[in-house]
N, C-alpha and C positions, 0 to 999 in steps of 0.2 A: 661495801662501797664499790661503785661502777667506775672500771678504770677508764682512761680512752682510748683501751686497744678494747675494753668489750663495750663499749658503747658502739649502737650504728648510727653509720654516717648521716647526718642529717639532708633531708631534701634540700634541692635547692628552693631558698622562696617563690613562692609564686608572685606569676607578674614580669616577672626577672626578665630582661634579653638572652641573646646568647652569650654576649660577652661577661656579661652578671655574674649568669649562670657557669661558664668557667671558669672566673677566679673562685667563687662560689667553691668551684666543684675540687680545684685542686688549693686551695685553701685546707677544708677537710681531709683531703690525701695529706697533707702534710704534716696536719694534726693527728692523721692516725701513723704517719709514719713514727713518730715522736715517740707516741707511745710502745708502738712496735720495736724501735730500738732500747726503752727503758726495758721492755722486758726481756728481749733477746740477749742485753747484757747480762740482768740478772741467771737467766735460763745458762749462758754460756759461763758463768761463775762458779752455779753447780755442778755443771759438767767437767771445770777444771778441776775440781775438789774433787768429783769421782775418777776422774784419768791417775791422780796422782794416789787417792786409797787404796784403787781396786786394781790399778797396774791397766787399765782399759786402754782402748784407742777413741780419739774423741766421739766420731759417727757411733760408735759403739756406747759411748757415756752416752750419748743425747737419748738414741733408742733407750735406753735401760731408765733412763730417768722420764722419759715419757709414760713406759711401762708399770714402773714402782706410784706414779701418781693415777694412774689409771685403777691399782690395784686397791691404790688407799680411799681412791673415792676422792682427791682433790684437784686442783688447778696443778697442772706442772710450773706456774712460779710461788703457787705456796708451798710446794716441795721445796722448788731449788732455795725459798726462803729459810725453808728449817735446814737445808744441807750447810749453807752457808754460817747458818748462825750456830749452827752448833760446831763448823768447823773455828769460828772466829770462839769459842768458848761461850758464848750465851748460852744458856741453860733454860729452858723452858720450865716452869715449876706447876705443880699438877697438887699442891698441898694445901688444904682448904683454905690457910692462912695469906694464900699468895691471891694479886689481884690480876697481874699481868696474864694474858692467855694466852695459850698458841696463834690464834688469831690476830692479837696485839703484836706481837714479835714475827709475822710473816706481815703484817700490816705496815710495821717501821720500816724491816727491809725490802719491802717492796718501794716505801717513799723515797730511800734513800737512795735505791738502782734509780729508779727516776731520776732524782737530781743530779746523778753522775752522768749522766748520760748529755746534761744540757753543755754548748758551749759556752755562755759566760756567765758570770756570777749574775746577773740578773736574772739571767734563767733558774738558774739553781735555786734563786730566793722564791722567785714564784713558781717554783717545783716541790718545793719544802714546805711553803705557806698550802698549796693548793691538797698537795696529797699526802702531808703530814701532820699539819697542826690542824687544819681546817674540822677535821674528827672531834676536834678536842676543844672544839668555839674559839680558836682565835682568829684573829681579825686580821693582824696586822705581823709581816718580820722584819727587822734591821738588821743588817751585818754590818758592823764596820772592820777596818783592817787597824793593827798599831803600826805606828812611823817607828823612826828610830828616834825620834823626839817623846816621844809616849803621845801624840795627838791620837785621836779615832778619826779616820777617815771614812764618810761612808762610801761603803762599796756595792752594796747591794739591798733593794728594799722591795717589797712587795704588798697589796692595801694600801700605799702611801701616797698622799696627794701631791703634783709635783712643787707644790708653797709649803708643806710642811717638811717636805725632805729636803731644800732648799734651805729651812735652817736650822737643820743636823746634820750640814755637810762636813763640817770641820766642828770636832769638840776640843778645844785645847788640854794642857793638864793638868792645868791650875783649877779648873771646874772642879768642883767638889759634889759628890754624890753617887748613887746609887753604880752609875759606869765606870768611878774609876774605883770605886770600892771594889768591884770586880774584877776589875782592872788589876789592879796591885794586888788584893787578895788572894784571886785565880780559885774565888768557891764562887755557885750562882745564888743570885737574891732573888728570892719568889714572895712576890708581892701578891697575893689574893686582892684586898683593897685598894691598892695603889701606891703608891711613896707616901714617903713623908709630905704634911704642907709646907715644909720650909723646902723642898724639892722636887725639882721638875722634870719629866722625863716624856718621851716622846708617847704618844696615847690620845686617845678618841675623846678622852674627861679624865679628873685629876679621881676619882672613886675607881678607874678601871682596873682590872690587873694586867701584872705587868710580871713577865720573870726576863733577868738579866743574866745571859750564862757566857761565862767566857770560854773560846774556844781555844784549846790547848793542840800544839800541833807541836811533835818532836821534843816535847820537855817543858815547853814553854809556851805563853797564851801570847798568843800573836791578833787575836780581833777580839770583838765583843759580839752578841745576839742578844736583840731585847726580843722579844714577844710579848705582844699586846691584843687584850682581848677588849671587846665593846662594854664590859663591864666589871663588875665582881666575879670571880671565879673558884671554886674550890678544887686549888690545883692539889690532887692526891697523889702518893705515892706513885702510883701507876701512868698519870703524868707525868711527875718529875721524871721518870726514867725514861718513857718514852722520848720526851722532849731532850734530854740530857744526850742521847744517844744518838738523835739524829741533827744534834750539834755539833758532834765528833763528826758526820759527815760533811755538815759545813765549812769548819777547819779545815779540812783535807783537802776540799775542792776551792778554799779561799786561797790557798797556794798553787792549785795548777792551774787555775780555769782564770783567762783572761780577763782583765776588770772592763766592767759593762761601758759602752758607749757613753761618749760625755754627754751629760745631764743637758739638757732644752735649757735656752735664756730665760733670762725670767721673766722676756715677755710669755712664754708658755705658762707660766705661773699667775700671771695677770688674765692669761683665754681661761683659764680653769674656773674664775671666779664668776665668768657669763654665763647666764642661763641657756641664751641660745647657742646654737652648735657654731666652734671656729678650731681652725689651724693651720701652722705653720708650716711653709712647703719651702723647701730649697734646692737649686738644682746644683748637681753634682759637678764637680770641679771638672773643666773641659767639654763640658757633654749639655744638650740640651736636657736631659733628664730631669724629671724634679721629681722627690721625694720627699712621703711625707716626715717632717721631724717631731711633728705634736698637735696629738688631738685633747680638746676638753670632753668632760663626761660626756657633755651632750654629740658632741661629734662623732664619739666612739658609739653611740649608737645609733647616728645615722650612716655609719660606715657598715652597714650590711651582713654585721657577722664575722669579718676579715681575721683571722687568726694572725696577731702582731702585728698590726699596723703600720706601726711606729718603725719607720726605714724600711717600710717599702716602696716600692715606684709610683707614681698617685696614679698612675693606669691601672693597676691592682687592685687597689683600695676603692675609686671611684669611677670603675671602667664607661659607666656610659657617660659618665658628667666630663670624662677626661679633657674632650677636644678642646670641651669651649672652658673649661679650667685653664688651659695652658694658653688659649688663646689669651682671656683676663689678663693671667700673669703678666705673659709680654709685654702687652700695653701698657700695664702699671708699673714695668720695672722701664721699658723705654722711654717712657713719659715721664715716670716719674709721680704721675696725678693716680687718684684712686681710679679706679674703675667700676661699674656697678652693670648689676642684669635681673632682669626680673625674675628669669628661671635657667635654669641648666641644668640638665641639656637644654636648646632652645625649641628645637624639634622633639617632640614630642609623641609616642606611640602609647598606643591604648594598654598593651600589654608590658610596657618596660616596666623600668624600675622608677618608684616615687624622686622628681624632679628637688632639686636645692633651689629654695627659694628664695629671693632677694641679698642676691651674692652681692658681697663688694671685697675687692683685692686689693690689699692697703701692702704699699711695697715699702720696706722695714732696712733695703739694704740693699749692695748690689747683687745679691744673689738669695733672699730670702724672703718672702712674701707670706700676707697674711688671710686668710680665705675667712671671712664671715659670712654665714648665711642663716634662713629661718628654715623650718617643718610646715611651718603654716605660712601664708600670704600677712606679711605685717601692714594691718589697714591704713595706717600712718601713710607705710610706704609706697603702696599703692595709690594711695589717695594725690603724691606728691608725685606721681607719673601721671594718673589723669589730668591734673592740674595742667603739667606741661605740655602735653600735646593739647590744650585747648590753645586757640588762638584769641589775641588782644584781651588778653587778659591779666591785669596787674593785681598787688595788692599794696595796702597802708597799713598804718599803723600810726595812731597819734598819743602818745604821752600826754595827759591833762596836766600832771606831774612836776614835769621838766618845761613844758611847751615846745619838746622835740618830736620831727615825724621823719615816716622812715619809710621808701617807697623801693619797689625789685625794680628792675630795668624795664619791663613792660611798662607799669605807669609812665613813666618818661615818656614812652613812646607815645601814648596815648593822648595825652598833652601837649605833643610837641616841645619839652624842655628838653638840655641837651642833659646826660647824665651827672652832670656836675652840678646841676642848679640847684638851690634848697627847694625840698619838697614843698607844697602847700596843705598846709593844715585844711579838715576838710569842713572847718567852721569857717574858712577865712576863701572859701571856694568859687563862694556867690559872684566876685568880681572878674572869674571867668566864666559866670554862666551867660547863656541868653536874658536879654528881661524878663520873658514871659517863665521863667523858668525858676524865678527865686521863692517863689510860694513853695515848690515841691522842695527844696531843700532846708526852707524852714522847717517845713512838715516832717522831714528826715531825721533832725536834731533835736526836733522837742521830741520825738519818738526816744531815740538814743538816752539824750541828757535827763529829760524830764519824765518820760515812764520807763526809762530805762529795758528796752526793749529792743530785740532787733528791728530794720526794717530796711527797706528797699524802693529806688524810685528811679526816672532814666530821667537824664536832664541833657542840655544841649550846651557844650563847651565851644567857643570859642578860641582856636589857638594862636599864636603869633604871628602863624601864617598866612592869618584872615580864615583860615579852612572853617568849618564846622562840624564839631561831632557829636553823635548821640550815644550817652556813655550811662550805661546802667549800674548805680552803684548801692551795694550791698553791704548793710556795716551790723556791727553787734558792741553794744558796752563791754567795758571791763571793770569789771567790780573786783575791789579787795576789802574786806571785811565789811561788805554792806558801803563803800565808798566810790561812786566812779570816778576810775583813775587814768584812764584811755577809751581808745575806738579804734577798733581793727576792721576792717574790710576787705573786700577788693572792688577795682573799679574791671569794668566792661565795653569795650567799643562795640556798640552794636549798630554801628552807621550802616552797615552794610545790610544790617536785617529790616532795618527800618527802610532802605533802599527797596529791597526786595516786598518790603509789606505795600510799599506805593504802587512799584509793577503790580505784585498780585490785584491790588483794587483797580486797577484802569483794568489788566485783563479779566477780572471777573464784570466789568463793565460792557464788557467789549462782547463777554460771553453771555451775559446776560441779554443783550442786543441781540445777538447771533439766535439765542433760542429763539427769543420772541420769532425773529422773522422764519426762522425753521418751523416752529408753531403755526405760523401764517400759511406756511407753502404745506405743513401735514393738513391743514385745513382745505385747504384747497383741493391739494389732490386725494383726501376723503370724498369732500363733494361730487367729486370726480369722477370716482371709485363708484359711489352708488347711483350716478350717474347712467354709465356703462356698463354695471355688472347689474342682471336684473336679480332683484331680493328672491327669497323661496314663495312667495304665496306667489309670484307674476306665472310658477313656471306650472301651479294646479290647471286644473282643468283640461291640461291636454288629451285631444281625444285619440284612446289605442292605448297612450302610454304613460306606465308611471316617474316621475322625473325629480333626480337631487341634483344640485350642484352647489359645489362649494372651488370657493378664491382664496388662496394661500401666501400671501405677500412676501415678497422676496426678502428686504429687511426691512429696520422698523424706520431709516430714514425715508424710503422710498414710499411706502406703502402700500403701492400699488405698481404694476409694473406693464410688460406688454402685452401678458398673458388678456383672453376673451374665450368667452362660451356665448352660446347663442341655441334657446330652443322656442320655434316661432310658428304657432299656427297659419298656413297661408288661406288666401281666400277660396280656393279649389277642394280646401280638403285633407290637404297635405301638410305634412309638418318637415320643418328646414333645423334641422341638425347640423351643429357647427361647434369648434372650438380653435383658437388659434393662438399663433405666439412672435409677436413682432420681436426682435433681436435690440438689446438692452434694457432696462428698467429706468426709472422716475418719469415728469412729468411729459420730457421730448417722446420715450417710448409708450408712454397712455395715448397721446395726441395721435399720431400716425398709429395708434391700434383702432380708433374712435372711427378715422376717414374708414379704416377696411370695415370694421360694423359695420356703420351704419351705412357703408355703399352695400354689403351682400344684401342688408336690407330690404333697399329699394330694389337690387339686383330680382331678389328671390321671388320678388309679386309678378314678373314679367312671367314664370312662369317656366323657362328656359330650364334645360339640364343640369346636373350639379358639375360636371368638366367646361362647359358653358361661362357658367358663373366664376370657374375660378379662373376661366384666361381673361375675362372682365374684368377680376382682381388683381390678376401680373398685371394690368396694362394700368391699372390704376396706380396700384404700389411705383410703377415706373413713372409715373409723373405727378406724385407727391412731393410737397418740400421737404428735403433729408433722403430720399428714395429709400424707405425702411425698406429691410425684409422681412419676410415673416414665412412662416412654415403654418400648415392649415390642414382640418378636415372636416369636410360639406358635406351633407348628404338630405336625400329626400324620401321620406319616408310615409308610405303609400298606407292607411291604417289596413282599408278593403283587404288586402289579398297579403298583408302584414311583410311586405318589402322593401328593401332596402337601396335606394341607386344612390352611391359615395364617390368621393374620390378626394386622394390625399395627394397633398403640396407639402413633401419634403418632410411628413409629420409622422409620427409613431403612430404604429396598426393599430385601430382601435382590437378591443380585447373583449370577447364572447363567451358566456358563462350559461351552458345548457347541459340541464341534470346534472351540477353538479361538476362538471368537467370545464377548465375555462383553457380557451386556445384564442391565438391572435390573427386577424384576417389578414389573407395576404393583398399586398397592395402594389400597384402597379409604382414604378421609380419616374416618379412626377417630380420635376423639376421646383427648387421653393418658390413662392412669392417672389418679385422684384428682379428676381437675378437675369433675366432672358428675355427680349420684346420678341411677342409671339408664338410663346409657347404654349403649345399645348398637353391637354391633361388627360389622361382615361380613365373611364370610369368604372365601376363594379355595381351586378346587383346579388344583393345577398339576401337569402330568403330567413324571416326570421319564423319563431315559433312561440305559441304562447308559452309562457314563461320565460323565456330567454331574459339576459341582462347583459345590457351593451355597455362598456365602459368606452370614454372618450375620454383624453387626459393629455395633459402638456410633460414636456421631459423634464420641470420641474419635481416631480411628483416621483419619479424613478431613479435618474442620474445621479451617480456617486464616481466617486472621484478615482478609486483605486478599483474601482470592480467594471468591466466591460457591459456593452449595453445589454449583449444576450444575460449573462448571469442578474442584471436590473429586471429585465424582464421576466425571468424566469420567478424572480423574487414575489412581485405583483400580480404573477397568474398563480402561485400557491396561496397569497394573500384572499385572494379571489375567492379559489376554492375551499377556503373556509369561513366564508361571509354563512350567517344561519339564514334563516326564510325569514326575516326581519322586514321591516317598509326601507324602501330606499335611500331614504334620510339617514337611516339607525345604518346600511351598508357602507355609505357616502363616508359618513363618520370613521368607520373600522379601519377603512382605506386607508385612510389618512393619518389614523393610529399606527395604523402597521407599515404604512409604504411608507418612509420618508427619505428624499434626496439630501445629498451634503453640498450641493456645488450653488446657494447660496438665491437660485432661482426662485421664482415668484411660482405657482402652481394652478392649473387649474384642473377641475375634475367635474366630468354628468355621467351619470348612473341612470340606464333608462329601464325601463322594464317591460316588457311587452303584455299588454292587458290578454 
């Protein structure tokens, strides 16, 4: 048998907080101190027996009795067990005919250092019951004490339910049976099967066994012991003695050891009989404290393990649930009213300890409260908090029966009656509905009454105040034995959704309208779009060079924005290279992109320079309606002698991609479009080479938002240098795969290539 000084301490659970985890923690210490004193008594028992044989000094008995058990191969308290019993005259019998063992007789007196060791007779009982009888199948001990009247009182009980000890608190002496035959007799009755059926004795079923010994102390029997087992038993010899003997223990300590705390009321005896977990708290005279007085089965094991519950502080016993425990109480004892909570603690951590759920604190007195709560969420209960926080929403109830109806205080509201008015039956309803509305609560009622069936419909109420409400009402039969006998329900104010269903249709009215005409203006400025941007087949046939461009729209409201390309055979020979970006997007910034085209246009026939043509441009951008700006770059490119005369207005370097290697042209700091009357531009010529690849492009195409314009750059000349030997189209494309800006701008991009 594992005692609990050789038992190790158990972990704490897991899950546990800190606070859990040390009552947890010194819970255990406390349990092993316990047993650490049962044995230390008996250890220092044997060591008085050898101080007084061998003439020793105590330190000196302890070593030597350490040693003699070392020698023999046992525990030093199954030693001090044999020292003891053979000083008290017990005789150990080693004779084939004998049953009891050395083992049995170091087993007793170890149960019985135990029990002496506890301070009250309850302890003692369930020190006897646990590490005495329990060997031997029983289940159950009683002690009682005698009066000077010959009553039994009880005084201590162990296995005992607190409704069954409750009434074997007092046995008078007129009772006749099995305890006072004991009683008066002063021999034990050992019942294998039970008592008699004309008598009744404390036990799990009237078949169980049962032995009654009375405990003799100084000459005379001053209590009684029942022990009671869960069934039939064959108590043999070696039982009766065992048990006989650790009787004489009980006696002993039924006179020193102070009688156990008064027994819980018998509301404690009414929580025993719930399934779910409940108990009694009460706080300590003078002191905010409250301690627990009484848990039922179920509570004691959602109390975490706590070794003796029962009078301890509920910080102890319920350390994380305490706060809001104590907070409950209060309310319920200064109120007066119950109090209820869905979970406690209310805060809640992933790793704590499992929450009490659906607590209510029923205050019993001025200082004693009652804690009911579930393990699991009770659907009922939860169901009966969603309820509440819904708003306008009542229920009914109509008796077919009586022709009584029964409404919560929301219905009232709903209605407009005041709470004192007689309900309305929901057959007799029609006279506050609208007119158009008495077909659907026909249709409600033959549902209910006639196929007996739930059903549901929203009707429009009328109330006293002239108001009108649209109240959605929800009902189910009541049937009792195939008879419908009522209609329960709830009613629904859904005025406010039906409000909100009218807005929603004017504004999806409104939005519907809004698209079309948004439809109308992307049509347009689509038109627009390929208006101005010329398609890929316009840009074949240029002579010298091979040509992609592509248009990237800034969003999808807009569609098209300020961004322009332009690549235009002139009549001399020459081709006029251009790309530009008027400052904003949609229809205002297309229109003032359209005046700059189509003026370089006609500009670039005359023939003129490309710095020529772009102060032609400032001068024009400045007497535009709206004076856009814009940022540009022109150039003229010569096929003969394969060169380049450009010049940039405020616009990113175009970017040059030969053998392989792509770097950006530098460019003279030309003032943008619009900003200056009379500025002038300079221009560059740059010699190209067959193969080369020019890129021209708008700062949609590069620009991000967190990264500087160099590192954009940088980005689109590696982009570059891994374009394959592809057609310019298949390049155009890659670009645009790989470069992309975040800042929301429209793009444009030409890819040239030099024949």
């Amino acid at each position: 048998m594992i005692t609990p000084e050789q038992a190790p301490p158990p972990e704490p659970p897991a899950g546990t907080d800190d606070l859990s985890a040390a009552v947890a923690e010194l819970t255990t210490e406390v349990t092993a101190l316990r047993g650490d004193l049962a044995s230390r008594h008996l250890l220092d028992l044997a060591a008085g027996i050898l101080v007084s044989q061998l003439s020793m000094q105590p330190p000196d008995a302890a070593e030597h009795l350490a040693r003699l058990a070392d020698s023999a191969g046992i525990s030093p308290e199954d030693l001090a067990a044999d020292i003891v019993n053979a000083a008290s005259g017990a005789v150990v019998a080693h004779a084939p005919d004998e049953t009891e063992t050395p083992a049995d007789i170091r087993h007793r007196r170890r149960a019985e250092t135990t029990a002496e060791s506890r301070e009250t007779i309850g302890e003692v009982t369930e020190a006897l019951l646990d590490s005495g009888l329990r060997p031997f199948g029983a289940a159950a001990l009683w002690l009682w004490r005698r009066t000077t009247t010959d009553c039994l009182q009880l005084a201590g009980r162990a296995g005992v339910s607190e409704l069954e000890a409750s009434h074997w608190q007092w046995i008078p002496p007129e009772t006749k049976g099995a305890l006072h035959r004991a009683l008066a007799g002063g021999a034990p009755d050992w019942l294998p099967s039970g008592p008699p059926p004309d008598e009744r004795l404390p036990g799990p079923a009237p078949g169980a066994a049962r032995a009654v010994l009375p405990l003799w102390n100084h000459g005379s029997v001053t209590g009684l012991a029942l022990i009671a087992w869960p069934g039939p038993a064959d108590l043999d010899d070696t039982a009766r003695r065992t048990l006989t003997g650790l009787m004489d223990t009980a006696a002993r300590m039924l006179d020193v050891v102070p009688q156990q705390a008064t027994e819980p009321p018998l509301l404690g005896q009414w929580l025993d009989l719930l399934t779910h977990p409940a108990m009694t708290v009460r706080a300590d005279p003078g002191t905010s404290v409250l301690r627990v007085e009484h848990l039922n089965p179920a509570a004691l094991q959602s109390s975490g393990g706590v070794h003796g519950p029962v009078g301890r502080p509920l910080a102890q016993v319920f350390p994380a649930a305490h706060a809001d425990l104590v907070r409950l109480v209060r309310s319920a004892r200064s109120g007066a009213t119950p109090q209820r909570a869905a979970r406690v603690p209310g805060e809640l951590r992933p790793d704590g300890p499992d929450p009490l759920l659906d607590v209510r604190v029923l205050p019993v007195g001025p200082d004693r409260s009652v804690v009911l709560w579930h393990r699991a969420t009770d659907p009922g209960l939860a169901v009966m908090r969603v309820l509440d926080h819904l708003e306008n929403l009542g229920s009914f109830e109509d008796d077919l029966i009586s022709g009584e109806s029964r409404w919560t205080d929301e219905t009232y509201t709903i209605f407009g009656l005041p709470p004192g008015a007689a309900p309305i039956p929901l057959r007799l309803l029609g006279a506050r509905l609208h007119l158009e509305d008495a077909g659907n609560l026909d249709d409600l009622l033959d549902a209910l009454t006639e196929r007996r069936v739930g059903a549901q419909t929203v009707v429009r109420t009328i109330r006293d105040d002239g108001g009108l409400r649209h109240v959605r009402v929800a009902a189910e039969p009541l049937l009792t034995g195939g008879v419908l006998t009522g209609i329960t329900g709830v009613y629904q104010d859904v005025s406010a959704q039906h409000r909100t269903e009218l807005a929603l249709t004017a504004a999806f009215d409104q939005l519907t309208a809004a698209q079309a005409k948004s439809a109308l203006r992307h049509q347009v400025v689509l038109q627009l779009q390929r208006a101005i941007v010329p398609e890929g087949p316009a840009l074949e046939g240029v002579p010298g060079l091979q040509v992609a461009a592509r248009y990237r729209p800034a969003a999808q409201e807009y569609r098209v924005g300020g961004d322009w390309y332009d690549v235009l055979p002139l009549p001399d020979g020459r081709i006029l290279l251009a790309v530009g970006d008027i400052a904003g997007h949609g229809i205002e910034s297309a229109t003032g992109m359209v005046s700059l085209r189509n003026a370089l246009h006609g500009l670039a026939f005359t023939g003129n320079s490309p710095g020529r043509l772009m102060e032609w441009l400032n001068d024009l951008a400045l007497h535009t309606d709206g004076t856009p700006t814009a940022t540009a770059v022109c150039g003229i490119y010569e096929p003969t002698d394969r060169t380049l005369c450009w010049v940039s207005a405020g616009h990113l370097p175009p970017l040059l991609l030969r053998d392989g290697r792509a770097r950006l042209l530098d460019s003279p700091r030309n003032i943008l479009l619009g900003a200056q009357p009379r500025a002038t531009y300079t221009q560059i010529m740059t010699q190209l080479l067959p193969g080369d690849t020019l890129l021209l492009y708008t700062d949609g195409l590069v620009e991000r938002r967190h990264a500087g314009l160099d590192e954009s750059l940088a980005v689109l000349r590696r982009a570059a240098e891994r374009l394959g030997p592809d057609c310019v189209d298949a390049q155009a494309d890659q670009l645009l795969s790989a470069v992309t800006g975040d800042t929301d701008d429209d793009t444009s991009l030409v890819v040239l290539r030099v024949s």
